[in-house]
N, C-alpha and C positions, 0 to 999 in steps of 0.2 A: 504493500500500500504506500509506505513512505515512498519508493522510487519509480512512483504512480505505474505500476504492472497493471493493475485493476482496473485505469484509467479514470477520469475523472469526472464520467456523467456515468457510471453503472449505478444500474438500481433506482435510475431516475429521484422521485424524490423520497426513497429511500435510504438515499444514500452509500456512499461508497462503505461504510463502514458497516451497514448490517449487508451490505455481501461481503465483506470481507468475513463475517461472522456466519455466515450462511459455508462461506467456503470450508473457511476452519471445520464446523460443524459435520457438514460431509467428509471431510478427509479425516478425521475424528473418528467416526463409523468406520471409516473404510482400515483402520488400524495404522496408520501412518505416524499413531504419536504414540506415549507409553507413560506410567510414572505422571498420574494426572494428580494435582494439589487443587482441591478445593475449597472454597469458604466455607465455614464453620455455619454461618448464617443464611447465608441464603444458593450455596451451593455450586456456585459459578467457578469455572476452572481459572484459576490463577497465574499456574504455569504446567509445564509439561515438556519430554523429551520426544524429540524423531523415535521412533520405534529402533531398536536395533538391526532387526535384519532390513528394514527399509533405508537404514545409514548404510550399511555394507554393503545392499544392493545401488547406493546413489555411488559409493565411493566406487565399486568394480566399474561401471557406467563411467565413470570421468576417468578413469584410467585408462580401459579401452577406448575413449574417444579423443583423451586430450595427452597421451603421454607422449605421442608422435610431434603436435603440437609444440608441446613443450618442449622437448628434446630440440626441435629445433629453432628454438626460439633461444633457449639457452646457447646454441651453439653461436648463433647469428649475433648475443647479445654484444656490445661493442662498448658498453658504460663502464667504467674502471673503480668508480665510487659504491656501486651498489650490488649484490648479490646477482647473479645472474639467474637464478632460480628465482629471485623475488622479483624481479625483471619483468620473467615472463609469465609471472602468477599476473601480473597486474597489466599486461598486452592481454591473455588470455581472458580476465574474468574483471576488468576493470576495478578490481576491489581491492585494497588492502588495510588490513588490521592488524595493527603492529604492539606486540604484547612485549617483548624485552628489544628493539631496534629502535634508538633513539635519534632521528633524522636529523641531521643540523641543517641541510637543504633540502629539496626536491630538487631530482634533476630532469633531463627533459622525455627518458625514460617512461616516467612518473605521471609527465601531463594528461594521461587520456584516463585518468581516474573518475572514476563514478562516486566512487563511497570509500573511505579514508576515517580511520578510527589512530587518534595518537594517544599512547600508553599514557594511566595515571602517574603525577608526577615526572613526567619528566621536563619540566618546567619551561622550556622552549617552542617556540613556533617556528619550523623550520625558515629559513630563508628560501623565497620564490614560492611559500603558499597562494599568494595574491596570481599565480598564472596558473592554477589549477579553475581553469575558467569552464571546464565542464560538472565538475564537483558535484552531486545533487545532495549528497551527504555526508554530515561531517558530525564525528562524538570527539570533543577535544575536555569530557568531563576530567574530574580529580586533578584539574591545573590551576595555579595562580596566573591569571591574563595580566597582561598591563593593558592600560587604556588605548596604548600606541597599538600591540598587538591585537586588540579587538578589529580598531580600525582596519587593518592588514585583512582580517575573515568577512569584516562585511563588504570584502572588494568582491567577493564570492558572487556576482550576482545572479547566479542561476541554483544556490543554492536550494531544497525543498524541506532539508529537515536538518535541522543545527540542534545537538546537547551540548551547554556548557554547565551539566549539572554540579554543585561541591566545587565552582571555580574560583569559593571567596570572592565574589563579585560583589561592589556596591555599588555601582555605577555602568549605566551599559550609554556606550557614545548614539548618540541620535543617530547617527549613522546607520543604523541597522534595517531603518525605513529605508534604506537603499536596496534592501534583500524583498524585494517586489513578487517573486515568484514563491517564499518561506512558507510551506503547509505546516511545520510543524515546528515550536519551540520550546527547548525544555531548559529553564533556569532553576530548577529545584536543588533545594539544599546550598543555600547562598543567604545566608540569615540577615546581614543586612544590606538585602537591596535594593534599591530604587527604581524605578521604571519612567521610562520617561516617556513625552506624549508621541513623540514622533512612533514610537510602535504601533500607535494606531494606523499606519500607514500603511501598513503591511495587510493590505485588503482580501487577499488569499489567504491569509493564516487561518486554521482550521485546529488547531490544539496550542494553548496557552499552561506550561505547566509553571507555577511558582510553589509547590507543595515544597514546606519546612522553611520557606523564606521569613523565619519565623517574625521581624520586625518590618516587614513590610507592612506599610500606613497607609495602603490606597490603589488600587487599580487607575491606570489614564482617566482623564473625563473624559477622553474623544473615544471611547472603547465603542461608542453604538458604530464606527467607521470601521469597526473588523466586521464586514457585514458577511465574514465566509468563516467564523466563528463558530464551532462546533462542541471543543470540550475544555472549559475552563476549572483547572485543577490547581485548588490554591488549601489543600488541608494543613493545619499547623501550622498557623500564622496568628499575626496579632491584628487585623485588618478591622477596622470598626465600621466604615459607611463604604458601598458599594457605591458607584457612580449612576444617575439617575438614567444612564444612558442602557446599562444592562435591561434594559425594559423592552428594547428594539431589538434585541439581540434574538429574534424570534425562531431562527435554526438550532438555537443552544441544545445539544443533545447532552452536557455531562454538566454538572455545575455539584460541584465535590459540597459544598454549605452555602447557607446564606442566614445572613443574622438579621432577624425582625424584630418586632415588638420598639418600647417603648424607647425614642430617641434615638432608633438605628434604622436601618434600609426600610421603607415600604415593604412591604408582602406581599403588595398589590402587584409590584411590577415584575411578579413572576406571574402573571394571568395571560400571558401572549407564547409564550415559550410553554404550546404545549405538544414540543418536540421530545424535552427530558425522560430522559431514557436512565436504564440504571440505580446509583444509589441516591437519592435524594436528604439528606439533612439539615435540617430547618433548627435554630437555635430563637428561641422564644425569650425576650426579655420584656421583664412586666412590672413596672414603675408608677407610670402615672398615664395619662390619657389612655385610659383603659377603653372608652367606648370608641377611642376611632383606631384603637387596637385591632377591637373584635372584628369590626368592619372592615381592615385593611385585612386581615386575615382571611374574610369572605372573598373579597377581592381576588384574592388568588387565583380560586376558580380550581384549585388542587384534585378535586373530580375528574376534571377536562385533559390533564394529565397521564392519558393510559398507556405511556411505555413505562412511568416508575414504576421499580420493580421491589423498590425496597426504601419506604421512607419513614425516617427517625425524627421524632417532634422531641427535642430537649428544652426542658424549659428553665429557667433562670430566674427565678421569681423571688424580689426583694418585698412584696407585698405584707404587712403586715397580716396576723393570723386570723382577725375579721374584719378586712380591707376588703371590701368588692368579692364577698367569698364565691361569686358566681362568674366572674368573671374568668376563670381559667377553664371550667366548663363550656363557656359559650366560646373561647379560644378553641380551643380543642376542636369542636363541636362543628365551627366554622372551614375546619382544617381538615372536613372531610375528602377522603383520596376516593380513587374509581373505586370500582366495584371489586377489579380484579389483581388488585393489586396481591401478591404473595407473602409479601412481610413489610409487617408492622414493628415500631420499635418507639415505645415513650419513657422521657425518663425524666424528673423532678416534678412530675404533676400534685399535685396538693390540695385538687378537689376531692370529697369522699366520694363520688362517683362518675364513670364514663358515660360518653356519647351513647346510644344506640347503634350508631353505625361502624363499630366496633366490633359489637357482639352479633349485627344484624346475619341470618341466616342468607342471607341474597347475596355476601360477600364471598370472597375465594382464598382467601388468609391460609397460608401451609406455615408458619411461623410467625409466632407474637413475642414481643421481649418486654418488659414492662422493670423498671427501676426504679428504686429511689421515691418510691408512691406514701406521702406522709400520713395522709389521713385516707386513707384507704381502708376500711376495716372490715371488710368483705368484699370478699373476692366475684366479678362475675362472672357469668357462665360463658363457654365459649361453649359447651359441648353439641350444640344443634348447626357449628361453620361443618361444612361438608367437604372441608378440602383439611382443617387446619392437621398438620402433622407434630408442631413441634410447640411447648411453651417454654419461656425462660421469665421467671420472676426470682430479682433480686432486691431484697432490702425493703420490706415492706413493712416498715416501721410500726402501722396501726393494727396489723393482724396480729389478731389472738384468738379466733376463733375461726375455723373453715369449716362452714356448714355444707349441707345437703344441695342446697341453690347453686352452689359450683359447678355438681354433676348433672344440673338442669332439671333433679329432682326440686317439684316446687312444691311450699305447702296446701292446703286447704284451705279456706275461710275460716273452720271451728277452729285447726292449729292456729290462725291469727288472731284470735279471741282466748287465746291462753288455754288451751284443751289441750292435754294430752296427747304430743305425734310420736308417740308409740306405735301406735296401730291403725286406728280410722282416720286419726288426724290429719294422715300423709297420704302423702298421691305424689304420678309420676307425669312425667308430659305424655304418656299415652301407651297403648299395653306395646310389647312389638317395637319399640323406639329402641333407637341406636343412640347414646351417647358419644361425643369422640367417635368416632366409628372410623376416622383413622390415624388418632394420634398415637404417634410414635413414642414419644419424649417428652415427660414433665419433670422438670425444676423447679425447684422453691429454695432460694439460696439466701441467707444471712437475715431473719427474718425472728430476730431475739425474742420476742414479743409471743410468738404464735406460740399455743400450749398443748389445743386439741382440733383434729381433723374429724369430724362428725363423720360417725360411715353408717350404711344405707340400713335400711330394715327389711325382715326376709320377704317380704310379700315384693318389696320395690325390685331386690335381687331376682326373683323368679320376674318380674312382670317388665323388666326392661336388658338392655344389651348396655353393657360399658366399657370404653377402652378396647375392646376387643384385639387391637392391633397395638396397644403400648409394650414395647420392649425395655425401656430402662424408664427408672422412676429415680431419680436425684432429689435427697432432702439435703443440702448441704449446711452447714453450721446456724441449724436451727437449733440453739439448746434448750429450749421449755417446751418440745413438743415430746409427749412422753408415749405415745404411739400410733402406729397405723391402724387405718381401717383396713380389718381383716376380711372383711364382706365384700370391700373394694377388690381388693386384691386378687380376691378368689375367680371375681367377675374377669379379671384381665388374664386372661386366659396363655397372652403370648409376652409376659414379662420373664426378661431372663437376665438383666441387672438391676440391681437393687443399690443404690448409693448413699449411706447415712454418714458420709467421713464429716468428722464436729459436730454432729446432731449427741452431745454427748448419751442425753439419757435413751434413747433410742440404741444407739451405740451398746448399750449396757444391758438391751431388752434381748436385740436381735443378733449380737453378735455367735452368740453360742448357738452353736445349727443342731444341736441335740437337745435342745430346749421346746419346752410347749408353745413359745410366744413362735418363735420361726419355723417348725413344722405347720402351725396353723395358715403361716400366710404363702407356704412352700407346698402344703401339699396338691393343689391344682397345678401349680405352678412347677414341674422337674427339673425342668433346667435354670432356675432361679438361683441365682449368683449371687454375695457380696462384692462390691468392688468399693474398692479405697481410693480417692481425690486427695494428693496433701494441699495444701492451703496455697502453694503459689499455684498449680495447676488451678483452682475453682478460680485465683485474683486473672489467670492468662483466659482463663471461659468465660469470665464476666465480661471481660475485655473484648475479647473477639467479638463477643456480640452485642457490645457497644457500640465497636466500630463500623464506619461506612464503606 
């Protein structure tokens, strides 16, 4: 894609990059890659290798085609400065990627280079880079540049994709709006640097990375003039107000955060940009002008939205604790996403209760993560989403009780008149209902508070389905919960790990498996495991599925 192979109307207006992902995906299938890493959360492959015998079958193939080539290229070769094997790597394949050869020039050898990679540290910019005028790619990351030296790469003018990632950069020379043709730039990991407006020049650029640039103060104001802007990637930064101009930026397919609420970006001016594909996270600050908060947050129009694939509402709230106690609710509330979206993730919410549209059955949610929830003190039901697979709740400060209404068992009218839900009192959503009916994976992590998990009664157990498909059930360092519902258990039919590491008194109930407490919740259950989390593993699993 970067050395535009793809070419640069495929896919019309789908763009080049969900065929380049269509590609991938076929060649995926077809076994070309191997050793796949995927996200924790929402599942997306991260990285991966060529398959092995598809690298041995690429490398016999260039041998039998190019060693003839080669051979006589190296014989031919006439340059007294440079390897003659490296010569004719870069006659033959126009590339070269130089891991321990530290160039002091280019010679003229060298000129018909495509793509040119110079090893971290080695602190130089060859002499005669400025006549590598076919260039289309260039990674000069892990260098200190001078100013002088910048100027020398933006002589590049047919560059397509420049890293000067980790360059210690703070200043990049205007010059670089000279690089007219640049699809792609990666400044990331340059903590203090400044960006200057002439980048807006650069009207082809189609990826903006400044991820880790931790004291960067501001994007260009002229940014609505990148009008071929597609993913702007600025995670781990200190950046306080967006330019009023991202509002135009209506092809935006990646936008790594944005920060609303009260005295920082509109919310509103993400309602045009509803190309945003991928992870979406929104940071919610809530101060003072709360009603034209809630309203900028309507604005959004975040429904309208249907490539997010995964968006996290963090909220930041200095509110006082009966300040406008409805106003995080009607935030929230107004921050509804499509319908199809797959994962959900909220964390510092501080109303005792969610949206509807959360728990609505009409959604497709395969993972929810919920954090850091203060006054939450029951939990709701998810069990009637028909897709959800996975929960992660950590830190749920107000829970101390998990009732029955979790499992979507609900009471009766005489049980809410204080009768008796023992027996008549209770009732199920329906005889024949499926609860969960595909979740995989529940967590309840760090949640001091919670004592007891209310479990079902036998009439509910014979008259409904539960979990049916949970494999691993995670209590992590709950310690006042002092045991499971065993009638739960019994229902889950395909649980085969059990995780209580820091749930001490649990720990002390179920640990011994020749015990009455763990044969009772084991015996439907045979292939029902203990498994141990130590405490940085649960702080790296919180994390992951924090992250965007």
């Amino acid at each position: 894609m970067a050395l535009g192979y793809l070419g640069s109307n495929v896919g019309g207006s789908a763009g080049i990059e969900l065929k380049g992902q269509e590609y991938f995906q076929n060649l995926a299938m077809r076994s070309l890659f191997q050793d796949f890493e995927r996200s924790s959360f929402d599942g997306k492959i991260t990285s991966c290798k060529m398959h092995d015998i598809v690298h041995d079958f690429a490398q016999s193939l260039r041998k039998d085609r190019s060693s003839g080539r080669l051979e006589a290229a190296v014989k031919n070769t006439i340059c007294q400065s440079c390897s003659p094997l490296s010569v004719a790597y870069v006659k033959e394949y126009r590339s070269l990627f130089l891991e321990h050869e530290y160039p002091v020039h280019i010679c003229d050898c060298r000129k018909s280079l495509r793509a040119l990679g110079i090893p971290s540290y080695s602190g130089i910019i060859p002499r005669g880079m400025e006549y590598l005028i076919h260039l289309k790619w260039l990674d000069l990351s892990g260098n200190y540049w001078t100013r002088a030296e910048l100027k020398t790469i933006f002589r590049l003018y047919n560059l397509q994709t420049l890293c000067l990632r980790s360059c210690h950069l703070q200043e990049i020379p205007g010059k670089i709006g000279n690089l007219i043709h640049l699809l792609h730039l990666n400044l990331s990991e340059n903590a203090n640097l400044k960006l200057p407006e002439r980048i807006c020049d650069l009207h082809e650029l189609q990826t903006l990375d400044v991820t880790s640039c931790k004291y960067l103060d501001g994007l260009p104001q002229g940014i609505h003039n990148l009008v071929s802007l597609k993913h702007l990637h600025f995670k781990d930064i200190s950046l306080v107000q967006f330019p009023k101009g991202l509002a135009q930026l209506s092809g935006l397919r990646t936008l790594s955060e944005f920060c609303g609420g009260s005295g920082w970006s509109k919310l509103g001016w993400l309602k045009n940009l509803n190309h945003l594909s991928g992870c979406l996270q929104l940071w919610i600050y809530l101060t003072d002008d709360l009603k034209e908060v809630v309203e900028d947050a309507r604005e959004a129009e975040l429904r309208n939205k249907i490539h997010i694939q995964t968006l996290a509402i963090m909220f930041r709230d200095e509110l006082n604790e009966k300040q406008e106690s409805s106003v995080r609710f009607d935030v929230l509330d107004a921050l509804e996403a499509h319908r199809y979206l797959p994962n959900l993730k909220t964390s510092g919410y501080k109303d005792s209760k969610l949206p509807s549209w959360i728990m609505s059955p009409l959604n497709h949610l395969r993972k929810v993560g919920l954090f850091r929830f203060i006054h939450l003190s029951s939990l709701p039901s998810f069990a009637e989403l028909p897709c959800l697979e996975e929960i992660f709740m950590s830190n749920m400060y107000a829970l101390e009780f998990l009732g029955r209404e979790f499992l979507g068992v609900r009471k009766t009218k005489a049980a809410t008149r204080g009768t008796d839900i023992g027996s008549s009192s209770s009732g199920v959503a329906g005889a024949n209902t499926i609860g969960f009916r595909k979740l995989k994976k529940l967590t309840l992590e760090g949640s001091n508070r919670w004592m007891e998990w209310e479990d079902i009664e036998e009439e509910e157990s014979s008259a409904m389905s539960l979990m049916p498909c949970l494999a691993t059930l995670a209590i992590h360092h709950c310690i006042e919960l002092t045991s499971l519902p065993h009638r739960l258990l019994h229902k889950a039919s395909s649980l085969e790990k059990l995780d209580i590491s820091g749930s001490t008194k649990l720990e002390q109930l179920y640990r011994d498996k020749y015990g009455s407490d763990w044969k009772s919740i084991s015996c439907n259950n045979p292939r029902l495991q203990l498994q141990w989390t130590s405490v940085d593993d649960v702080i790296m699993l919180r994390n992951s599925y924090l992250s965007c």
